[in-house]
N, C-alpha and C positions, 0 to 999 in steps of 0.2 A: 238816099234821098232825104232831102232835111223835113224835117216833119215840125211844125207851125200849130200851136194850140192857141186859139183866141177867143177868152171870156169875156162874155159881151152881149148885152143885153138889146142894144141898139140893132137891128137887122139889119139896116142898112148900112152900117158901118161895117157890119160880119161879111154882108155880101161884095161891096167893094174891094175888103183887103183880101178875102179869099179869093176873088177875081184879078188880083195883083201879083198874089202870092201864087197861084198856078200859073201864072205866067213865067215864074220863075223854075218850075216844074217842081214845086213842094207842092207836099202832102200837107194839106190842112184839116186841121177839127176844130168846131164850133161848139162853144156852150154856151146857155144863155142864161146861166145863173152860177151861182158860186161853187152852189151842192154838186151838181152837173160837170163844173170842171173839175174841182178838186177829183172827182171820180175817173176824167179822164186824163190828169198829169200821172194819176198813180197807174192805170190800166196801158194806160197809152204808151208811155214815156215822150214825151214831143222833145223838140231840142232847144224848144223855146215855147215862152208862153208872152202872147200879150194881152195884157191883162188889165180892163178896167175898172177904175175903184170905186163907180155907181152901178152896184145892181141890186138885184131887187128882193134878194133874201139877205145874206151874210155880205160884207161889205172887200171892195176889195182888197183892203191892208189885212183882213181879216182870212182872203185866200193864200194873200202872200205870206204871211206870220205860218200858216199853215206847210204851205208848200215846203218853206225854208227848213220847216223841221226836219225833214230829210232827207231834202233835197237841194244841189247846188243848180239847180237848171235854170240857165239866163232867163229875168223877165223883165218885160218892156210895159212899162204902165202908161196906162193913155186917161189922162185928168185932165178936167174942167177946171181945177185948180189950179194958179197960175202962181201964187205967195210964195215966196224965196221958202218959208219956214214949214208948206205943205211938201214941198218937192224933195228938202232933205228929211223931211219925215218919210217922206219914201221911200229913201233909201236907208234912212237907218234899218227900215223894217226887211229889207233885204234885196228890194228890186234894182237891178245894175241900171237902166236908164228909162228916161220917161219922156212922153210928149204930151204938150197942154193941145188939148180943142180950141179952137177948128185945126187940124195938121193935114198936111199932103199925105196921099198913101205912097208917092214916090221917096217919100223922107223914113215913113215906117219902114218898107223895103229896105232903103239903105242901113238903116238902124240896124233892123234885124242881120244886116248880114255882118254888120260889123261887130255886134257881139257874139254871133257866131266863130269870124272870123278867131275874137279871140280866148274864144274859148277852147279851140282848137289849134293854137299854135303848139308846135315844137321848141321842144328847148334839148341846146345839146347835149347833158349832164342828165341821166338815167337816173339818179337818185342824189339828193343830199339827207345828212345827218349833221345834228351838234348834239352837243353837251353829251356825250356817250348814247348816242340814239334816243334820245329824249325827244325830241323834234327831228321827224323825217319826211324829207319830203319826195315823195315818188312822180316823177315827169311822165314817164310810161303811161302808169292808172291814174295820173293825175289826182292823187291821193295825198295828203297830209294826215300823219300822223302824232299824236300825242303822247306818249309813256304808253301806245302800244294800241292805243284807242284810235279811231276815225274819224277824224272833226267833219261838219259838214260848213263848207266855207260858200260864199258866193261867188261866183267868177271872178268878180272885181276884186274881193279879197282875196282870192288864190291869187290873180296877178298880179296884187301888191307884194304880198307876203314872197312870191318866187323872185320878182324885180328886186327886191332889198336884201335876199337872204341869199342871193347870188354870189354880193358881195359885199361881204359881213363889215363890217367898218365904215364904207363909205354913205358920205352924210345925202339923203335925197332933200330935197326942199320939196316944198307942198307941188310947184310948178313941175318941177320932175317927173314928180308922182303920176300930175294927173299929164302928162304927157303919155307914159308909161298906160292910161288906160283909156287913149285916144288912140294911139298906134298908129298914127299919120292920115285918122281919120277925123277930113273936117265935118261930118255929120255928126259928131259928138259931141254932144252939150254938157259941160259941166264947172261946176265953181271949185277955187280951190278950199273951200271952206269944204267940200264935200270930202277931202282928204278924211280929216281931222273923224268925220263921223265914218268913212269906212273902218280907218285906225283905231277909232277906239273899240268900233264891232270887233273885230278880230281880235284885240288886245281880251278879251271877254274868252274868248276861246280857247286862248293859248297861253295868256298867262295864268300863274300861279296866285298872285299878287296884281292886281291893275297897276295899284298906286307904286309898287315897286319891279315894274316891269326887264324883264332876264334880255328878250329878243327882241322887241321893241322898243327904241329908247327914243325918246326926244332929246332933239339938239335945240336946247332953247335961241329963236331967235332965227334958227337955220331952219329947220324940218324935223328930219329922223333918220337912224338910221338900225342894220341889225346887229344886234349885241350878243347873241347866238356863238358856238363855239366848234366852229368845224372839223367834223371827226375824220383822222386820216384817210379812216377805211372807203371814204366814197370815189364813189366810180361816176 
């Protein structure tokens, strides 16, 4: 059963989507402040959190910042703000998508399941490696790893980083990309300027160097593509 975490100080907004989201037959939990969820993403595990970013102790980029430290678990932010330049600040900070106020709860629904959906797809390929196991990326545990470390990535960067590193050479353009994390889903809103700030998050992760990046490279003019070095032994 998908289990649905929503920080939110608004009651009436808590008790709608909860009344949405068991119709769907999820398990929902409510928090009405920051302290209170952050307690239950960690105790809980939910498989999603929606998460808004006025409440009434700690702020919610402040839950998100948080959450992301150890966790990759999709969250859907629900803002008042509407500015091209607040909405990718929300995702810089690690939230995969968001809806401005006033929104349909029929739209949260769909939302939510679409970043479920892809959080949970299959890929055929059990494992990749480059550069002598330097970067692995395990499809199984859905796991990336670093020279032996466990990055903790967001969805949207894990299905960048697996889309590009599939296959190592070929160039994606920004439109690609975000095709790539829409999945033939038209309830997904996103600009392709949003690339650019998931690609640079991950680049933070994985490279060694930003400025002289090994597995991500810019095709100036085109996009990106990965630069990574595929080791025989993958299965």
């Amino acid at each position: 059963m998908i289990k649905v975490l929503i920080i939110d100080d608004e009651k009436v907004i808590c008790e709608v989507l909860e009344a949405y989201f068991i119709k769907e037959d999820w398990k929902v939990l409510i928090a009405s402040n920051g302290v209170e969820g952050l307690k239950k993403a960690k105790d809980q595990s939910p498989d999603l959190i929606v998460l808004d970013l006025m409440l009434p102790d700690i702020s919610g980029e402040e839950v998100c910042r948080l959450v992301r430290k150890d966790s990759n678990i999709p969250i859907l932010m629900l803002t008042a703000k509407s500015a091209e330049d607040d909405l990718i600040n929300g995702l810089v900070i690690g939230a995969d998508d968001y809806v401005t106020k006033p929104f349909s709860p029929r739209e949260i629904v769909m939302r939510v399941k679409a970043l479920i959906r892809r959080t949970q797809q299959t890929i055929n390929e059990s494992k990749l490696s480059f550069n002598n196991d330097k970067l692995i990326i395990d499809f199984v545990k859905k796991e990336v790893k670093l020279d032996n470390g466990i990055l903790t990535l967001t969805p949207n960067e894990y299905k960048l980083l697996t889309a590009i590193a599939s296959y190592p050479g070929k160039v994606y353009s920004r439109a690609d990309l975000l095709e790539k994390l829409q999945e033939n889903d038209s309830y997904f809103e996103g600009y392709e300027r949003n690339i650019d700030t998931h690609i640079k998050n991950l680049r933070k992760k994985i490279e060694a160097d930003t400025r002289h990046p090994i597995f991500i490279i810019t095709v100036f003019g085109m996009g990106y593509k990965f630069g990574g070095i595929k080791d025989e032994s993958d299965t």
